[in-house]
VOGU-3710 file (C-alpha; in Angstrom, 3 decimals, decimal comma):
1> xxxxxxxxxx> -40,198/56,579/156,048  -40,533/57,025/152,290  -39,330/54,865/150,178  -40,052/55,490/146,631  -41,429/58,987/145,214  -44,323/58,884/142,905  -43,465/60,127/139,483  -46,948/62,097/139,341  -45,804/63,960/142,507  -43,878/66,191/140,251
11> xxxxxxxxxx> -46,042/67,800/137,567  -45,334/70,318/134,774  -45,127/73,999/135,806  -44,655/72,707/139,514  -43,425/76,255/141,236  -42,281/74,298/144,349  -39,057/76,583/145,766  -37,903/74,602/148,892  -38,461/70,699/149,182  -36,876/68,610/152,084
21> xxxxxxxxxx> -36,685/64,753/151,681  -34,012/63,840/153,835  -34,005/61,742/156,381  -35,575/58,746/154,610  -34,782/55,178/152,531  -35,426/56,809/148,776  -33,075/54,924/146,742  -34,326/56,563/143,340  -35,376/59,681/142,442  -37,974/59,901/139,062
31> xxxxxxxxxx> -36,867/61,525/136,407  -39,896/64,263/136,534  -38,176/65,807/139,408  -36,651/67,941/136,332  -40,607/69,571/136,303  -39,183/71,696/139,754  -37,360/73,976/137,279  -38,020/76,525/139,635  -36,884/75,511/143,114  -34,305/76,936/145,018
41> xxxxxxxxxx> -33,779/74,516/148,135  -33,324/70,765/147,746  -32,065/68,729/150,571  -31,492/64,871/150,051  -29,616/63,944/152,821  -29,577/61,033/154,407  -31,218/58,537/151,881  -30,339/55,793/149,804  -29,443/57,393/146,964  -27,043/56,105/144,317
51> xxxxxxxxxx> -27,644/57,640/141,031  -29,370/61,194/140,216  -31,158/61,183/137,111  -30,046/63,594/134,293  -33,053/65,114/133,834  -32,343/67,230/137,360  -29,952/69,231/135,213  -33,260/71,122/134,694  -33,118/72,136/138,482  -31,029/75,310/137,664
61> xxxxxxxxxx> -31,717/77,690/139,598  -30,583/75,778/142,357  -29,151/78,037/145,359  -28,591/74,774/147,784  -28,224/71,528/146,839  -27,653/68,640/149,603  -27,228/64,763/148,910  -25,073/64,102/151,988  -25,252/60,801/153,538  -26,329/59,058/150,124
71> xxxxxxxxxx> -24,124/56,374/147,894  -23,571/58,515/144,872  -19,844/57,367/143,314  -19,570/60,876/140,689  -20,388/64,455/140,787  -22,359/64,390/136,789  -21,100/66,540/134,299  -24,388/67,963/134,003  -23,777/69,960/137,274  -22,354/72,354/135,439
81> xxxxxxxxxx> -25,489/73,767/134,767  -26,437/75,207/138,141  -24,681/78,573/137,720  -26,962/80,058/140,808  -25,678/77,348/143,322  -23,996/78,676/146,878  -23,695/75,857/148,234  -23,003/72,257/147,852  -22,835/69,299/150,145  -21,687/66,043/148,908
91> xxxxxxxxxx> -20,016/64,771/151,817  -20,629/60,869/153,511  -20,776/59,456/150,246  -18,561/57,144/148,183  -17,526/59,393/145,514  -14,363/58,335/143,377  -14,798/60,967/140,658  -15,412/64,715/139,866  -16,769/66,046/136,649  -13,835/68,733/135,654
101> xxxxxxxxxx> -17,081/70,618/134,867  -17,338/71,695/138,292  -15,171/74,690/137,390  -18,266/75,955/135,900  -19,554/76,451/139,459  -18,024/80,372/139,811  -21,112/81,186/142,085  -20,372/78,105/144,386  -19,179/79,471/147,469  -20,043/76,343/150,312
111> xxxxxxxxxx> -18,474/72,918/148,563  -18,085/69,264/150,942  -17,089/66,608/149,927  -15,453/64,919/153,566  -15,752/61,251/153,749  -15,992/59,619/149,982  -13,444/57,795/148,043  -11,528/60,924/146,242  -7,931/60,081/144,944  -7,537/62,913/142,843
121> xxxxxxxxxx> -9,635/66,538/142,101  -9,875/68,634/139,009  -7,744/71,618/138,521  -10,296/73,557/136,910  -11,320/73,828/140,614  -8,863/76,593/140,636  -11,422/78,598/138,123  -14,109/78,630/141,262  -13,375/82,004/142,557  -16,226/82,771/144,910
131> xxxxxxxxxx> -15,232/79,557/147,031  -14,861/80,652/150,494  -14,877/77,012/152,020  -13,666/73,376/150,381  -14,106/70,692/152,902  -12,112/67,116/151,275  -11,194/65,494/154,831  -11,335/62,441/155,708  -10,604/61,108/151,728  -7,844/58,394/152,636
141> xxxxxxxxxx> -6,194/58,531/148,882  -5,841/62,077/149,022  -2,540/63,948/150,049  -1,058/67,127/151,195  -2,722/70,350/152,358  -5,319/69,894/149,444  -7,127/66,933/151,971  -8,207/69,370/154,744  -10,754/71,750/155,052  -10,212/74,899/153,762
151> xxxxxxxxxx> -11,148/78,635/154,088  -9,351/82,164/153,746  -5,871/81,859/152,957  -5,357/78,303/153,246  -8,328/78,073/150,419  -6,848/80,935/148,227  -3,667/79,347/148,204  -4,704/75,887/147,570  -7,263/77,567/144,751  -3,955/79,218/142,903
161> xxxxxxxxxx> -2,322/76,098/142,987  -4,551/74,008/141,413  -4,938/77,175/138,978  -1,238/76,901/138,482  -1,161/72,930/137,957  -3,759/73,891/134,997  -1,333/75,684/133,010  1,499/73,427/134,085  0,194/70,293/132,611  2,166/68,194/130,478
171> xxxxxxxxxx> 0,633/68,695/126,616  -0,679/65,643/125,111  0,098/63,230/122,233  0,251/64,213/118,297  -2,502/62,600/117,003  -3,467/61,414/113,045  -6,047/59,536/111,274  -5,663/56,225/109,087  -8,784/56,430/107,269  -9,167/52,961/105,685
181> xxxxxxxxxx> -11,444/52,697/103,160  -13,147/49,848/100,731  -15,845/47,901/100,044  -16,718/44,929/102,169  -14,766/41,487/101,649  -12,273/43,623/99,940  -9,760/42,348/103,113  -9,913/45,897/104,690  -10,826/44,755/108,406  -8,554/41,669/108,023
191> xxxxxxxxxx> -5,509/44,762/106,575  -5,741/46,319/109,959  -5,502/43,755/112,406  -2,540/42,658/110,703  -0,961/46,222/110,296  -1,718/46,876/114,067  -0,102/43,051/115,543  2,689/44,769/115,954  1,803/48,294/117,309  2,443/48,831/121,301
201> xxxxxxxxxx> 0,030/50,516/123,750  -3,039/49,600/121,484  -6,484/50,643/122,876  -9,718/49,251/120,865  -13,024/51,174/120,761  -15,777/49,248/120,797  -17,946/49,069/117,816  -21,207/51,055/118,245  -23,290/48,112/117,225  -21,745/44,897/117,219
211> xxxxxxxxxx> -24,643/42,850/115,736  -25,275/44,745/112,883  -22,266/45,365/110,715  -23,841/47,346/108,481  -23,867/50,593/110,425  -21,036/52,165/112,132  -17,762/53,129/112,319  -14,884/50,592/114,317  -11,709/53,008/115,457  -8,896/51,477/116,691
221> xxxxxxxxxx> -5,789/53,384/118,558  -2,170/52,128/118,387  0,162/54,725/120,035  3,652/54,500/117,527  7,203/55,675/118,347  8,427/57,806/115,136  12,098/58,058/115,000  13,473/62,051/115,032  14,790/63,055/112,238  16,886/65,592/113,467
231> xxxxxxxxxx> 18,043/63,088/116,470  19,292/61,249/113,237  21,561/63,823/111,484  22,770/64,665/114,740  23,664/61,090/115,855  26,109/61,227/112,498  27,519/65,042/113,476  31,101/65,314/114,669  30,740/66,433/118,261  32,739/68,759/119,542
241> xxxxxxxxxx> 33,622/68,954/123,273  31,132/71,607/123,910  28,269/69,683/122,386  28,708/66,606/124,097  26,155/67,082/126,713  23,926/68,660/124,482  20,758/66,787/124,636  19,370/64,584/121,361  15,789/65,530/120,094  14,160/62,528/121,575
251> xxxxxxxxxx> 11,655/59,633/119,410  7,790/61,008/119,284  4,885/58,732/120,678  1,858/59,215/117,928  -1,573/58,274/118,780  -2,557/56,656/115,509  -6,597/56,222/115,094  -7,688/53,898/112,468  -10,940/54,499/111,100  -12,255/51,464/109,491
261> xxxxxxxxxx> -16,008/52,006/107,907  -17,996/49,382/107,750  -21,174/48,211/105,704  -21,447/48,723/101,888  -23,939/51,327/100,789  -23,456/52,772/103,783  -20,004/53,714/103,158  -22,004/56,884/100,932  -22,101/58,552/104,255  -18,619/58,202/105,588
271> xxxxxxxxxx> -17,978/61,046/103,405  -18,747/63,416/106,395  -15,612/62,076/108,154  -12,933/63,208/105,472  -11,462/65,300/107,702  -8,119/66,360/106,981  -4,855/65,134/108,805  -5,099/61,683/107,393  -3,763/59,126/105,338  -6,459/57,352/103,614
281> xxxxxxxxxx> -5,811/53,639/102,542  -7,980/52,235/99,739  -7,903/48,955/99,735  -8,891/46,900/96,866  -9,172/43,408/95,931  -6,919/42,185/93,348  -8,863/40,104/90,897  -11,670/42,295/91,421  -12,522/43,531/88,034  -14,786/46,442/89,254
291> xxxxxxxxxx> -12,121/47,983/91,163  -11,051/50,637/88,982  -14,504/52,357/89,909  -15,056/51,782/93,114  -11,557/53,468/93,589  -12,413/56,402/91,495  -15,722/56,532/93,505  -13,099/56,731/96,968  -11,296/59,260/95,209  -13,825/61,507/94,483
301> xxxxxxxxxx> -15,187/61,688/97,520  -11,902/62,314/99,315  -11,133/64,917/97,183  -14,810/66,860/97,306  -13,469/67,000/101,492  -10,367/67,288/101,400  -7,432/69,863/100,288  -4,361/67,861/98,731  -5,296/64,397/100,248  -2,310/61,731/100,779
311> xxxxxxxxxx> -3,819/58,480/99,236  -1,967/55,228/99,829  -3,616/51,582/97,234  -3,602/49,055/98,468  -4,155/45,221/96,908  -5,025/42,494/98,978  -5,413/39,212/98,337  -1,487/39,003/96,412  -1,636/35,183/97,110  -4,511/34,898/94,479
321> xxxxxxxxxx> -1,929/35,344/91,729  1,215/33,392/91,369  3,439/35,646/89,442  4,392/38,523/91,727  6,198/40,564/88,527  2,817/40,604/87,276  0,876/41,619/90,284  4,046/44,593/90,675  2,996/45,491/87,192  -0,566/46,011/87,728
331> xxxxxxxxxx> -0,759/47,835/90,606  2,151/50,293/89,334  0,641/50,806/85,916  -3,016/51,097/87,650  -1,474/54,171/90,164  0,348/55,407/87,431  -3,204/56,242/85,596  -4,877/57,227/88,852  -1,624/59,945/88,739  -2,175/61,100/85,496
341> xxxxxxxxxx> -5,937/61,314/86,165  -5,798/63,258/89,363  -2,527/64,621/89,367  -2,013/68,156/91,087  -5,056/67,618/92,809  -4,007/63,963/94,948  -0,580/62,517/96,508  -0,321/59,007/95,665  2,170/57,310/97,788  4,108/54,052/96,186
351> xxxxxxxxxx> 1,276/51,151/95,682  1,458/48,120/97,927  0,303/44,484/96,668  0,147/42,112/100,200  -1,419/38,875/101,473  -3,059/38,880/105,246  -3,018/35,180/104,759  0,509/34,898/103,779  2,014/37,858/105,544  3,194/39,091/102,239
361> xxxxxxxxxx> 4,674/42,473/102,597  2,872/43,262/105,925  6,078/44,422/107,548  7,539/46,448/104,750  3,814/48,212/104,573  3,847/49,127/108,414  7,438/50,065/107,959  6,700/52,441/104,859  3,518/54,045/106,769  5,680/54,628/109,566
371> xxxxxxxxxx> 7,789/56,818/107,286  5,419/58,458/105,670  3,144/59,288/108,607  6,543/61,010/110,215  6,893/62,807/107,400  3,406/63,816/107,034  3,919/65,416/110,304  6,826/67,179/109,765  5,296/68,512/106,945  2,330/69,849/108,663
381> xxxxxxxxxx> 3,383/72,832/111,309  -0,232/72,488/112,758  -0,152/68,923/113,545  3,708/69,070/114,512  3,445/70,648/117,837  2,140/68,476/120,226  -1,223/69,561/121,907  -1,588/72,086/124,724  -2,862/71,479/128,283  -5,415/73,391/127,270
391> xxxxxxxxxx> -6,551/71,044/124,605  -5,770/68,193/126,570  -8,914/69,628/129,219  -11,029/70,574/126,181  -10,947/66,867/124,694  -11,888/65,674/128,512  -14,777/68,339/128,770  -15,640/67,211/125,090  -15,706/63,228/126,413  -17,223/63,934/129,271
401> xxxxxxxxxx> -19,785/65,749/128,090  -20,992/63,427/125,347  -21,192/60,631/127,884  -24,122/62,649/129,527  -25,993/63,253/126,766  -28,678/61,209/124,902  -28,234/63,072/121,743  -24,503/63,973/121,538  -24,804/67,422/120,009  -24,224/70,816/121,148
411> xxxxxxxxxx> -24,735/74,571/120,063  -22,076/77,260/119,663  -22,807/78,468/123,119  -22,386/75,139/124,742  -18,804/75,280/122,772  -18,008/78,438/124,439  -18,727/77,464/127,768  -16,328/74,367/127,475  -13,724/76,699/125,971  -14,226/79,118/128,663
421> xxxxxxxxxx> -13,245/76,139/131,109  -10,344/75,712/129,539  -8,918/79,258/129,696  -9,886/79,712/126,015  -11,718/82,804/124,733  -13,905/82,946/121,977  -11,121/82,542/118,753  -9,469/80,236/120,575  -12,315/78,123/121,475  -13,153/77,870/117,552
431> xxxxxxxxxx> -9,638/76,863/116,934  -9,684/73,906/119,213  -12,623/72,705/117,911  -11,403/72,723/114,026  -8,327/70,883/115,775  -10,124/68,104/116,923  -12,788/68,165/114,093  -9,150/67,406/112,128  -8,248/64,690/114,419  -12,021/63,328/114,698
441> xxxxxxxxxx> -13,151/63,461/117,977  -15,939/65,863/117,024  -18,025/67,431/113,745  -17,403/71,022/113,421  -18,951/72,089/110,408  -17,951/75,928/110,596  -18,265/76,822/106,707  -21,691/75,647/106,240  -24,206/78,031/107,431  -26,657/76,015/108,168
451> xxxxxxxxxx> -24,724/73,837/110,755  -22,431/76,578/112,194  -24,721/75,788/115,195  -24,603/71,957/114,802  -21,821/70,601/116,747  -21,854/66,592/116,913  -19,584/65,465/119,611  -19,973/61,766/118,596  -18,812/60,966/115,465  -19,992/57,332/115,383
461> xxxxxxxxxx> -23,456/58,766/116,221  -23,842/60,533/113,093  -22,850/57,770/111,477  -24,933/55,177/112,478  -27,851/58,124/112,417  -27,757/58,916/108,550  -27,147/54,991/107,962  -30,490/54,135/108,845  -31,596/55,590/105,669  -29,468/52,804/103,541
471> xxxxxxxxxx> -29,969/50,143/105,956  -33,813/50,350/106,978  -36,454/47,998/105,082  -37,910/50,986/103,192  -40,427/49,408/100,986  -40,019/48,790/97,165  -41,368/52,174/95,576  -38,704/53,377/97,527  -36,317/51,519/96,394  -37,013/51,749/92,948
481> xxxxxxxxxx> -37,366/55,614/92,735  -35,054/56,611/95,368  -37,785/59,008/96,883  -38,233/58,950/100,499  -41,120/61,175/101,585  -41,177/63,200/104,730  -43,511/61,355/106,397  -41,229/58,000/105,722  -38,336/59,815/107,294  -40,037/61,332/110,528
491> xxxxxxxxxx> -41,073/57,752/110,930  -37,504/56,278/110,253  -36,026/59,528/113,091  -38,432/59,190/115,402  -35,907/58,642/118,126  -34,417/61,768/117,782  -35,932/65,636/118,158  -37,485/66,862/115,296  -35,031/69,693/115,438  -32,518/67,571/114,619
501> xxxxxxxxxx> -34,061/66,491/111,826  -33,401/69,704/109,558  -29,838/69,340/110,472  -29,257/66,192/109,172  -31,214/66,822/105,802  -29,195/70,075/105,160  -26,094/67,849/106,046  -27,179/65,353/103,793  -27,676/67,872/101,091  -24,442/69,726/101,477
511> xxxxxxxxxx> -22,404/66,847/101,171  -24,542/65,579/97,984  -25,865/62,193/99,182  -29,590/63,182/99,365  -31,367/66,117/97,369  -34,261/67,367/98,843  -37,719/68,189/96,756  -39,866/70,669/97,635  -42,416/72,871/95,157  -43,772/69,601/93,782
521> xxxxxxxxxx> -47,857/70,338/92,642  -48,761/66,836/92,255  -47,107/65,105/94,823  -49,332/62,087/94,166  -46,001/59,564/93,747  -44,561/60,861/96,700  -47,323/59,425/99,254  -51,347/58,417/98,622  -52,449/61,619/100,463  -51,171/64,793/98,036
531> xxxxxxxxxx> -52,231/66,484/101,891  -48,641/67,041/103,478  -48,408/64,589/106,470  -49,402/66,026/110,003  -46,485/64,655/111,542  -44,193/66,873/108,960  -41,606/69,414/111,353  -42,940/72,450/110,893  -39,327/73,420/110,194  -39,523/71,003/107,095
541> xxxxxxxxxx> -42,806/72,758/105,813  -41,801/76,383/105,673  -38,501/75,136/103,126  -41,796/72,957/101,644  -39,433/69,916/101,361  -41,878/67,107/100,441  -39,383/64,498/100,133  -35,761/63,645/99,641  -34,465/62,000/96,558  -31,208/59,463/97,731
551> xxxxxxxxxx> -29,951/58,174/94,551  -27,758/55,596/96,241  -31,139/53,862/97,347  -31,925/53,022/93,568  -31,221/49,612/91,806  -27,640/49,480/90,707  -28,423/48,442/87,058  -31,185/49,867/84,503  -33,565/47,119/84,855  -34,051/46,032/81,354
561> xxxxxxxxxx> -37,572/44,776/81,098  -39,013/47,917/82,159  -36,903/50,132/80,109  -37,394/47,990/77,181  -41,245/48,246/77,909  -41,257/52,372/77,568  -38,857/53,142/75,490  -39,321/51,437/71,720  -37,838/52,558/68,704  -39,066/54,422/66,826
571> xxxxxxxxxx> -40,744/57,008/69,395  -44,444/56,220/69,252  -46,447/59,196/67,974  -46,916/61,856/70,130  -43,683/61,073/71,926  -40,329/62,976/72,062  -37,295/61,294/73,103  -34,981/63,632/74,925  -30,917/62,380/74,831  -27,949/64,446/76,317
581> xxxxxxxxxx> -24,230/63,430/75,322  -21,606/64,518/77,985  -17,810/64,470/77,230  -15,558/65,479/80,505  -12,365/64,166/81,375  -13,741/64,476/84,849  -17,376/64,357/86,216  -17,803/65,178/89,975  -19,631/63,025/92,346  -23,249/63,192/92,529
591> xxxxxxxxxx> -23,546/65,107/89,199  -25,891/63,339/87,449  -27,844/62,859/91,099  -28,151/67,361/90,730  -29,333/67,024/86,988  -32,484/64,225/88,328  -33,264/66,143/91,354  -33,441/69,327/88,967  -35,710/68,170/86,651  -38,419/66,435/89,265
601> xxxxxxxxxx> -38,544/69,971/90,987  -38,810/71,982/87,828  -40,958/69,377/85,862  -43,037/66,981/88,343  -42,541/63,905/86,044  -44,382/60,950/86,396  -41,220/58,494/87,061  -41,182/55,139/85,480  -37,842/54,018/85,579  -34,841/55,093/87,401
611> xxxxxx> -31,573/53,601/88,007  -28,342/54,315/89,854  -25,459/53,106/87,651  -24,185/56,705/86,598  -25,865/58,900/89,136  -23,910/58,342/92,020
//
């Protein structure tokens, strides 16, 4: 009897079409069993078999497939893939879940699944139309008709009724976003735990990487009950006879997600989650005296994303002063200029001052974002109807289908396909996905070209993806000249496909946090070799990008010394010192970043000194 199956025994370009290894103790397959791309026959049975490795999703053009008699506990999402399959046997096994994927399977016509550990099946089972028999007997936690096995009528009737339970579904919650943002020790993190203490149903998501707080993103979910408004006036209406049984608007449950962004240069890149449909907290310290800009920088950025944003300030630290008329005076008198500066163009809500330590205020702030995030959603008809059970499936499909994949992105086809399972055509499909790029389960970047076909169903991927560049040891010619050659990056990526890699740099341009350089004839300060690097994508060398200039990897300050050490008064002969006065009432983010990046592409300057204190 075999036991284990060489890896070797499966080699590229393999045209195997029928292999039987059934009736043996295999209790792994390799993963180079995705080489048989083109076989057509695969029995399993019988084995020891408790997990199928996802490179078999390769396997797809599949007409049998049997693992019967093996200890798999799921049917992978990844089935979804073998659109050629007749017939499927599954049965003997201890399977406790179904991918709703397999509605995909419109070919299938042959399904069992008799003797596992089913309580429940999809309904997008309903959507396999050339099933002729379903076999589910013998699954103790399953009930009615449904737990039989089925053909002909039986089958077509128990085929429309999980068709119909599809469109009955109940719809799912409102959601909205609490985007808190701040720099670290600012009392942000500390904000939220006490804001949420007294939020019901709460449901943490763990942190991507827990030992490095620098990079990623910690959401928290506190479902919230927000009083009706209209159950309100009504409650204080004189009822008439004929009203009295009339039914009050009942209280709405609101799935509240709390973004909290961690790290400190790294917060340059949570400007690709401004989404929309949030309230963003900034969150301050209150003796800080460099607050001022590091809210402006918040501001900014919010407003670069996002259409009319709602902005709520918040102080911490109130216990650090000891006259509280003061500390009202401040903050007012600080919003009051942000208004002035920004007005028509941001919604400040009323300032808070509070004290995590203290408890100061914490109860009349989650009272007053209660109010406001009810009235935010009144105020938006989008976000005021609750979510079909159509959009429920699509956010399972989405969650589902991210858990299968190393790399969390998809194309517009893939997003088609998981529309298409969730009786969504084309428009409709698009719609969804702006809905839940607003509500930040995904990253649907559908007005820049370049990413149209870049859909990132993980948004804590990206994140901790692009903050490698901020957070990696780059060495110090680096991080004095904020250049970061191509070579560098490839090396910093090299986890991910090289395809991949264009993405991110054109994301990274469009959203202003990296400029890339390309044209340069003396590229001499952008490696040793002028010779472009062998490892460069070939993607990379047609735009000729040589390197990418990240201005938030410079030192903060002008370092002194060496300014002092090239630029003397009077110029020395020979020299011509070049000076440009700006007066704006408003300069937009990364400004001063475009006018660098413009002149080392047009001019190829040797760089001596470069800092980031007004370029970012």
């Amino acid at each position: 009897m075999i036991k284990c199956i060489p890896p070797a025994l499966f080699r590229t370009g393999f045209r195997l079409r029928n292999l039987d290894l059934s009736q043996n103790q295999i209790t792994q397959l390799p993963s180079t069993i995705g080489h048989l791309s083109a076989i057509d026959v695969l029995k399993l049975h019988n084995n020891l078999i408790n997990n199928l490795p996802p490179s078999m999703a390769k396997c797809n053009q599949l007409y049998l497939l049997d693992i019967s008699g093996n200890q798999l506990r799921e049917v992978p999402f990844w089935f979804c893939g073998y659109t050629r399959l007749n017939t499927l046997k599954l049965n003997k096994n201890n399977i406790t879940q179904i991918t709703s994927a397999i509605g995909y399977l419109t070919t299938l016509m042959n399904l069992e699944l008799s003797e596992n550990d089913l309580n429940s099946i999809p309904a997008t089972m309903g959507l396999m139309s050339s099933l002729k028999t379903l076999d589910l007997s013998q699954n103790s936690k399953l009930e009615g008709d449904i737990s039989k096995h089925l053909e002909s009528k039986q089958l077509t009737e128990a085929l429309n009724n999980l068709k119909l339970e599809m469109n009955n579904r109940r719809n799912g919650a409102i959601r909205m976003k609490l985007v808190v943002l701040g720099q670290d020790h600012s009392g942000r993190t500390a904000l939220i735990n006490c804001l949420r203490s007294k939020w019901t149903d709460e449901k943490k998501a763990e942190r991507k990487d827990k030992k490095d707080p620098l990079i990623g993103i910690e959401i928290t979910s506190s479902n919230i009950i927000l009083p009706n408004q209209k159950k309100k006036e009504k409650s204080h209406q004189k009822k008439e006879k004929d009203k009295q049984k009339e039914k009050l608007p009942l209280d709405r449950t609101v799935q509240l997600d709390i973004w909290d962004f961690s790290g400190q240069t790294v917060n340059y890149a949570s400007q690709f989650f401004l989404t929309g449909w949030s309230i963003y907290l900034l969150v301050y310290k209150l003796n800080d005296p460099q607050a001022k800009a590091k809210i402006e920088f918040w501001i900014n950025s919010i407003k670069v994303n996002t259409s009319n944003p709602t902005i709520l300030l918040v102080a911490t630290h109130h216990d650090s002063l000891n006259n509280s008329e003061k500390v009202n005076e401040q903050i007012t008198q600080f919003c009051h200029v942000l208004t002035e500066r920004h007005k028509m163009t941001v919604k400040f809500l009323h300032p808070w001052a509070v004290s995590c330590t203290e408890g100061h205020n914490i109860d009349d702030l989650r009272n007053y974002l209660i109010s406001q995030i009810n009235k935010y959603i009144n105020e938006t008809k989008e976000l005021a109807q609750e979510p079909s059970h159509a959009y429920v499936l699509f956010e399972q499909l989405v969650k589902e289908y991210r858990s299968n994949l190393s790399i969390p992105v998809i194309s517009q086809n893939d997003l088609q396909r998981l529309g298409a399972l969730c009786q969504l055509d084309l428009n409709n499909t698009r719609t969804a996905a702006r809905y839940f790029h607003k509500a930040g389960v995904l990253l649907f970047y559908e007005k820049i070209k370049e990413l149209r076909d870049f859909l990132v169903l993980d948004p804590k991927w990206l994140f901790g993806v692009l903050a490698t560049l901020f957070t990696n040891s780059l060495n110090r010619e680096v991080k004095e000249k904020g250049i970061l050659n191509i070579k560098l990056l490839t090396e910093i990526w090299k986890n991910y496909p090289q395809d991949i890699h264009n993405k991110l740099i054109s994301l990274l341009e469009k959203f202003q946090i990296a400029f890339p350089v390309k044209d340069i004839p003396n590229s001499a300060f952008l490696w040793s070799d002028p010779t472009p690097p062998s490892s460069m994508p070939s993607s990379l060398m047609k735009k000729q990008i040589q390197a990418l200039f990240i201005p938030v990897l410079l030192h903060k300050e002008s370092p002194d010394e060496s300014l002092q050490q090239y630029w003397t008064f009077p110029a020395p002969k020979g020299h011509l010192y070049l000076f440009r006065s700006f007066q704006a009432s408003f300069l937009p983010t990364g400004l001063f970043a475009q006018i660098i990046t413009k002149i080392l592409q047009t001019y190829s300057p040797k760089i001596l000194v470069l800092w980031r204190h007004n370029c970012n």
